[in-house]
BAKE-742916 format. One line per 3 residues: number of its first residue (from 1); for each residue x, y, z of C-alpha. Coordinates in steps of 0.5 Angstrom, whole numbers, padded with zeros to 4 digits. Example, Ala and Ser with C-alpha at 12.3 -4.5 7.8 and 13.67 -1.06 7.14 Angstrom:
1 = 0025/-0009/0016  0027/-0002/0014
//
This chain:
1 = 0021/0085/0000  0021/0077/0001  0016/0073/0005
4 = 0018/0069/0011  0016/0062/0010  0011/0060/0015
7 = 0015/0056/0021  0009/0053/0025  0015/0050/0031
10 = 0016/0059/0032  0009/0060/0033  0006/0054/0036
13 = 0008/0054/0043  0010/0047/0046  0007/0044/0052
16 = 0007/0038/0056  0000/0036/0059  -0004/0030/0062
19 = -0007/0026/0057  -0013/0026/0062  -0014/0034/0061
22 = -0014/0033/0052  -0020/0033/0049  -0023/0030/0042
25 = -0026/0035/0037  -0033/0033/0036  -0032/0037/0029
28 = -0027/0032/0027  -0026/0031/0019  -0025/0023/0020
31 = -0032/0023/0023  -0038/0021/0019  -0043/0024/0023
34 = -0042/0029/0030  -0042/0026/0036  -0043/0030/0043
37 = -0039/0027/0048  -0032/0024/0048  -0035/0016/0049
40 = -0038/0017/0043  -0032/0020/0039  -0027/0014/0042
43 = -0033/0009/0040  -0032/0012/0033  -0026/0012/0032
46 = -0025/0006/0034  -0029/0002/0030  -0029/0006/0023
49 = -0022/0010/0024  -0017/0004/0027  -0015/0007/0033
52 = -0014/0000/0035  -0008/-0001/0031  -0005/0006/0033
55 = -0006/0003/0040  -0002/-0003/0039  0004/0001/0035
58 = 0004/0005/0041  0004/0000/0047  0010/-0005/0042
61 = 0014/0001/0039  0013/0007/0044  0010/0014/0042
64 = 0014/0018/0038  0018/0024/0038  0016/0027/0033
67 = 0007/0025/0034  0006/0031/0038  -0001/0033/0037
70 = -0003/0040/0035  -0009/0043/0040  -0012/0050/0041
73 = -0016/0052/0047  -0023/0053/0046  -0027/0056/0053
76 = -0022/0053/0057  -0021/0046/0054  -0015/0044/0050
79 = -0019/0040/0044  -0014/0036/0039  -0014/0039/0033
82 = -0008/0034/0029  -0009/0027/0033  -0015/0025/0035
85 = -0013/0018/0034  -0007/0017/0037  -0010/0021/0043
88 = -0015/0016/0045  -0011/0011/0044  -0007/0014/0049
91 = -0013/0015/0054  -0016/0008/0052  -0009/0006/0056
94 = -0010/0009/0061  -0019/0009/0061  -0019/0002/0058
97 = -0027/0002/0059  -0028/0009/0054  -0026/0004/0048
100 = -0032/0000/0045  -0034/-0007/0048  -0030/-0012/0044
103 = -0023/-0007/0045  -0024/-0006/0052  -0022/-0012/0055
106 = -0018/-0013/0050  -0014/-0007/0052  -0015/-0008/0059
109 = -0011/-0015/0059  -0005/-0012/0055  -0005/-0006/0061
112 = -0004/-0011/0066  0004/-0010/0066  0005/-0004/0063
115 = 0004/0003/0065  0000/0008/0060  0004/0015/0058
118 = 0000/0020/0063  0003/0026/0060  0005/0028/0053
121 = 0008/0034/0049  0003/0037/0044  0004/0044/0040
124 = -0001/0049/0042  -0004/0053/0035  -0006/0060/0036
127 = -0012/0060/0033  -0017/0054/0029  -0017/0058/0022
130 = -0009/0058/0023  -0010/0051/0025  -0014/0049/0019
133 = -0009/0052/0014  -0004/0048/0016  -0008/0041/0017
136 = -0010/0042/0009  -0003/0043/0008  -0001/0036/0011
139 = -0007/0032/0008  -0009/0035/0001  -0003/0037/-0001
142 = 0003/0032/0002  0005/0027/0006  0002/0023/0011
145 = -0004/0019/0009  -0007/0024/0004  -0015/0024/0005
148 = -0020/0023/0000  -0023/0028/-0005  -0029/0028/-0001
151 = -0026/0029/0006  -0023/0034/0002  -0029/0037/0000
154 = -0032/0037/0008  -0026/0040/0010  -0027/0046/0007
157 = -0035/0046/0007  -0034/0045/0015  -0030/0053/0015
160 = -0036/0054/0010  -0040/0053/0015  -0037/0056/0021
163 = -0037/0063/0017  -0032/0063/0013  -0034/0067/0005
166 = -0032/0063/0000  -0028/0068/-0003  -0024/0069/0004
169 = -0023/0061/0003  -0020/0062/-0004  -0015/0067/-0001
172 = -0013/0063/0004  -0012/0057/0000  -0008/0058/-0006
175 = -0008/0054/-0012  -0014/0050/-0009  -0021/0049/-0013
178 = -0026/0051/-0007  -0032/0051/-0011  -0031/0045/-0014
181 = -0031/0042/-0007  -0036/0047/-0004  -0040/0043/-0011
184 = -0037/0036/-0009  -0040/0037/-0001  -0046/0039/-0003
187 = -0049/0034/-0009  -0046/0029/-0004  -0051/0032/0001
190 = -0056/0031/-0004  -0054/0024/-0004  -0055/0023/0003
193 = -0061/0026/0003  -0065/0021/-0002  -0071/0018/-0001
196 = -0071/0012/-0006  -0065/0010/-0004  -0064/0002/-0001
199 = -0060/0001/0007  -0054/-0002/0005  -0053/0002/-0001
202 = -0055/0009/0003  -0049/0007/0008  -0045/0006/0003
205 = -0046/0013/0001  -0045/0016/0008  -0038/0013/0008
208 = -0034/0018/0006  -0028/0013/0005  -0033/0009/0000
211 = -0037/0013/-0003  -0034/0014/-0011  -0035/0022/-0012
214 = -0031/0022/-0017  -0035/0019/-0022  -0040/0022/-0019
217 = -0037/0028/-0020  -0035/0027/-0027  -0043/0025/-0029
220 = -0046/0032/-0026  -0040/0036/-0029  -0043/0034/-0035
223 = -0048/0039/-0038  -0052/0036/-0042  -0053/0032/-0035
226 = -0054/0039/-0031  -0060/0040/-0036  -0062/0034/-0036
229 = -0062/0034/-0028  -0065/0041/-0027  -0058/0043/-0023
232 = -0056/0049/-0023  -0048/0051/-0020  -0046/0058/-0017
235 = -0039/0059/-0023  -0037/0063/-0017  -0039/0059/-0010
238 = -0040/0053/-0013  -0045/0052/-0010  -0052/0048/-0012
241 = -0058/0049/-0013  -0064/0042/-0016  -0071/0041/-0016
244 = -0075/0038/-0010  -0080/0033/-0012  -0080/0026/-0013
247 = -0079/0025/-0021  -0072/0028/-0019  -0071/0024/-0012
250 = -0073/0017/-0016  -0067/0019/-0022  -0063/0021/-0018
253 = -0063/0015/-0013  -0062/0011/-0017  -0056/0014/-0021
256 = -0052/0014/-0015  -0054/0007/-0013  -0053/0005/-0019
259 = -0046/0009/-0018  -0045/0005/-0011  -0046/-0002/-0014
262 = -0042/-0001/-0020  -0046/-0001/-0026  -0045/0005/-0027
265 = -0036/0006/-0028  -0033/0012/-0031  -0029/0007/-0035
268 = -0036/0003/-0037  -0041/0008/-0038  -0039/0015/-0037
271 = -0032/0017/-0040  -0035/0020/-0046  -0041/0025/-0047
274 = -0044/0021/-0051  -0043/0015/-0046  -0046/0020/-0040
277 = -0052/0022/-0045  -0054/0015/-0046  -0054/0014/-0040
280 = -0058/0019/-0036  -0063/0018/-0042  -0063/0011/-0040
283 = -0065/0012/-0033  -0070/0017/-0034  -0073/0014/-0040
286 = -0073/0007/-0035  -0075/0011/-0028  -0080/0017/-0031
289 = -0082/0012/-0036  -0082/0018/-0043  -0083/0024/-0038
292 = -0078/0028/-0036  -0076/0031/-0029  -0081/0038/-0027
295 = -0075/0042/-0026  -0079/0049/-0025  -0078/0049/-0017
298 = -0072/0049/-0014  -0068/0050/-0007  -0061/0050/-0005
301 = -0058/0043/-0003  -0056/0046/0002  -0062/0046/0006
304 = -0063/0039/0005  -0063/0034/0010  -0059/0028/0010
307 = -0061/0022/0012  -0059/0016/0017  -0057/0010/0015
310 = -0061/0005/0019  -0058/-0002/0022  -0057/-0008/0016
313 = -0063/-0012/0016  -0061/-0019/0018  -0067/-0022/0013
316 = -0071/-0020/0008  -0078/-0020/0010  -0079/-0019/0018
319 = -0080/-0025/0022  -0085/-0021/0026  -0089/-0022/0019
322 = -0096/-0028/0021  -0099/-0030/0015  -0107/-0029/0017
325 = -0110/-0032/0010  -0112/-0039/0010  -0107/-0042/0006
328 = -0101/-0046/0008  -0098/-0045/0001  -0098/-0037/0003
331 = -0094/-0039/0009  -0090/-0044/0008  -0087/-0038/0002
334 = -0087/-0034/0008  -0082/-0037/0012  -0078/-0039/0006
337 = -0078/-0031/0005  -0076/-0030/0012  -0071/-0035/0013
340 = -0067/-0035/0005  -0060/-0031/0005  -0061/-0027/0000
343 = -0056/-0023/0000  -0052/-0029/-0003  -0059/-0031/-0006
346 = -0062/-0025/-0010  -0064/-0029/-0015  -0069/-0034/-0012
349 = -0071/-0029/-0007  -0073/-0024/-0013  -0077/-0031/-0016
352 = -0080/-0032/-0009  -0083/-0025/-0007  -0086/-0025/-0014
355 = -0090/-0031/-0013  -0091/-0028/-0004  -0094/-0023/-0007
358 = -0099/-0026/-0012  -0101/-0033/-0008  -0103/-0027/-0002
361 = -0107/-0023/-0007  -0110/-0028/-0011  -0112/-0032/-0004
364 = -0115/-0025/-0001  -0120/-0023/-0007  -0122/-0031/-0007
367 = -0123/-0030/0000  -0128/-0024/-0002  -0131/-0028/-0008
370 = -0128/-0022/-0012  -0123/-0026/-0015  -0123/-0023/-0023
373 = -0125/-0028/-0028  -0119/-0030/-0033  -0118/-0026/-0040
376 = -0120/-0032/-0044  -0124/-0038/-0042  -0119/-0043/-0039
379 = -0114/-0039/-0039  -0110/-0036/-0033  -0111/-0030/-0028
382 = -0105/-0026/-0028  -0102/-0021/-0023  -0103/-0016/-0026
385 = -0110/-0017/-0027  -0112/-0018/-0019  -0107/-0011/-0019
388 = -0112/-0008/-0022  -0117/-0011/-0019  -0115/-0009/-0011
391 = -0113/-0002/-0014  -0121/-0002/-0017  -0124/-0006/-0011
394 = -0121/-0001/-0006  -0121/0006/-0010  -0129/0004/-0008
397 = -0127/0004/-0001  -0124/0011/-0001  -0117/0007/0001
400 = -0113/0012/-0002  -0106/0010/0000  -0107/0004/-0001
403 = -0109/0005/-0008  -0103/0009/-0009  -0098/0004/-0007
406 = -0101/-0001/-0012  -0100/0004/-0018  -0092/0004/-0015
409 = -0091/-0003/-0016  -0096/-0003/-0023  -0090/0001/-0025
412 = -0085/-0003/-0022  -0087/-0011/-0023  -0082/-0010/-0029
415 = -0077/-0012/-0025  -0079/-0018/-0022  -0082/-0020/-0028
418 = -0076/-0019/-0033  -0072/-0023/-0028  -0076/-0029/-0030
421 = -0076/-0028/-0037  -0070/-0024/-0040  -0063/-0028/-0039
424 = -0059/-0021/-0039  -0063/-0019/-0033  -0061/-0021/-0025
427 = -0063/-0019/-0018  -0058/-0015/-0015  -0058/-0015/-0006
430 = -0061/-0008/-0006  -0066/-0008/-0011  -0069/-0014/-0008
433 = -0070/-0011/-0001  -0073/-0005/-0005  -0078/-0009/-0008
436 = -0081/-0013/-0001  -0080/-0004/0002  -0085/-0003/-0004
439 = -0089/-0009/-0003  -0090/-0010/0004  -0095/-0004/0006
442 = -0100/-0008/0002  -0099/-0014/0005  -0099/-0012/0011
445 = -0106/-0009/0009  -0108/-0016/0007  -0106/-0019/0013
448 = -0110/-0015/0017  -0116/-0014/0014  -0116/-0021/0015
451 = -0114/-0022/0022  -0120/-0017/0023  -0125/-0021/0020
454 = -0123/-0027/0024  -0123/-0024/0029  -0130/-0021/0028
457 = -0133/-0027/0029
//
């Protein structure tokens, strides 16, 4: 018996509603996070999904017959499934105030001689899983702005999530790798969820449009990588399971990172499983320094959390920071620090923080008469040595957590200290900002032993 082709215009009644009683989905794929109110879905899609021109196609050329959005009822609402963005440009026109700020005046202004579309036609899906499979259809197989691999790979981890087994999914979607995009979600996940990870660079990676999975994905489908990694992939599910510890956080991190800015490309590093070899020895030979990430406990990536990005910094060092050292020398590289762009220059930022961080430590122990003595007569006291010194002098005062940051930056100095003598290396924006996150605990330390001692007086 032949079987029927699917005919969503017989299935799916037709109906013409008001704009005003459609919902948005708060489980929208273009989203990159979920939202809980429809103010809050509009300030999204606006700002990262350019509802703004879908709304200034509309008021120029009108709303197409053949733009229908496709909806289902959910407790009595009608939630728009297919069209989100046409459908809040719509209602913006109608609403200008639910559009963010800076497109609500805007919008408000080109309404004052027209009149919104209050009532449209939409197509009503008998159920979200029959609504699903038409939308992978349309957006991973077709036509009409294909998404990404990795919208791809939420799309079906989302019915995942829902309940859906993976090997009902197999079924559902013929010819399409689901374990592939269960792994894909999930070692993105991971990505989200690591803690050595700089701000710009982790909201580069929450941007499902941005972020390069697909090298990603060529490193970790790699196995020597995997045993290198300590991961493990479900060959049915596809599902992911990794250490949990920091060794694996620290390499991790800075694979992905080097992912996002670029140093690390397919075509450059990893096209070859020599090249995907050298590399990820490299990064734990430079991370780890000779050991090797503790693979014995592990647990599902799925249980680990992502992290959110916060707000791009404006500068490098807060302008809240007061230098409390008697040192103009300290403060003036203070301001320097708090004032230099060093987005566009890493370079002279880098060198700076650098001398900020021995002038204040060399200042603070000559303060306590506990600077060491130079390693020759007449020679130099060198950073490392009142490194050692403050590690050695607060181990004595049980500052345990203090000690333990300055161990961090003992094994990372290399940087700061490379940029200055080897010419094959340079700063990059990220790695200064992790350089102050790692040294600014312990200036902030100085700072307020210092304020205390004036204080006491």
């Amino acid at each position: 018996m032949k079987k029927q082709i699917v005919n969503y215009q017989d299935k799916w009644e037709e109906n013409k509603v008001k704009v005003d009683d459609l919902n948005l989905d708060v489980n929208n794929i273009r989203l990159e996070i979920k939202h809980e109110s429809e103010k809050e879905i509009a300030n999204d899609l606006f700002i990262n999904e350019d509802a703004m021109d879908i709304l200034e196609n509309i008021y120029e050329n009108g709303f197409f017959p053949d733009e229908s959005p496709i909806v289902i009822k959910e407790n009595n609402k009608l939630v728009v499934l297919e069209g989100n963005r046409r459908v809040v440009s719509l209602k913006a026109m109608v609403h200008p105030e639910i559009a963010p700020e800076k497109y609500a005046s805007k919008i408000k202004k080109m309404m004052e001689g027209r009149l919104p579309i209050t009532d449209i036609l939409v197509r009503v899906a008998t159920s979200r899983d029959e609504a699903m499979e038409y939308l992978s259809a349309k957006h991973t197989k077709t036509t009409r702005r294909p998404w990404s691999a990795l919208r791809r790979a939420y799309f079906y981890y989302a019915q995942k999530e829902r309940g859906q087994a993976v090997t009902v999914l197999m079924d559902r979607y013929k010819g399409v790798d689901i374990p592939a995009y269960i792994r894909m979600f999930e070692m993105h996940n991971v990505a989200k969820s690591l803690k050595n990870i700089p701000e710009e660079i982790r909201k580069k990676i929450a941007n499902k449009g941005v972020f390069n999975i697909t090298t990603l994905e060529r490193l970790y489908s790699d196995k020597y990588v995997q045993q290198k990694l300590g991961i493990d992939f479900d060959k049915t599910t596809g599902e992911v399971s990794l250490p949990i510890n920091a060794s694996f956080d620290k390499v991790f991190s800075k694979v992905v990172s080097d992912i996002v800015s670029g140093v690390a490309t397919s075509r450059k590093w990893l096209s070859h499983d020599e090249d995907r070899k050298k590399y990820i020895d490299s990064v734990i030979s430079e991370i780890l320094e000779g050991k090797e990430i503790d693979t014995r406990t592990k647990k599902s990536a799925s249980e680990f959390k992502a992290i959110s990005y916060k707000k791009k910094r404006k500068s490098l060092v807060e302008k809240s920071f007061v230098c409390t050292l008697d040192a103009p020398g300290i403060g003036r590289v203070l301001w320097e620090l708090q004032n230099l762009e060093y987005k566009s220059f890493p370079n002279a930022a880098a060198d700076l923080l650098r001398t900020f961080l021995e002038k204040t430590l060399k200042k603070y122990l000559e303060q306590l008469n506990a600077l060491p003595n130079p390693r020759r007569t007449g020679g130099y006291i060198y950073l490392d040595d009142v490194l050692t010194k403050m590690s050695s002098d607060l181990q004595k005062l049980s500052k345990h957590q203090i000690v333990q940051i300055i161990a961090e930056i003992k094994n990372n100095k290399w940087y700061l200290e490379s940029i200055n003598h080897n010419p094959d290396i340079f700063a990059v924006e990220y790695r200064v900002e992790e350089a102050w996150d790692l040294i600014c605990p312990l200036v902030k330390f100085i700072f307020n032993e210092c304020k205390k001692k004036v204080e006491s007086k």
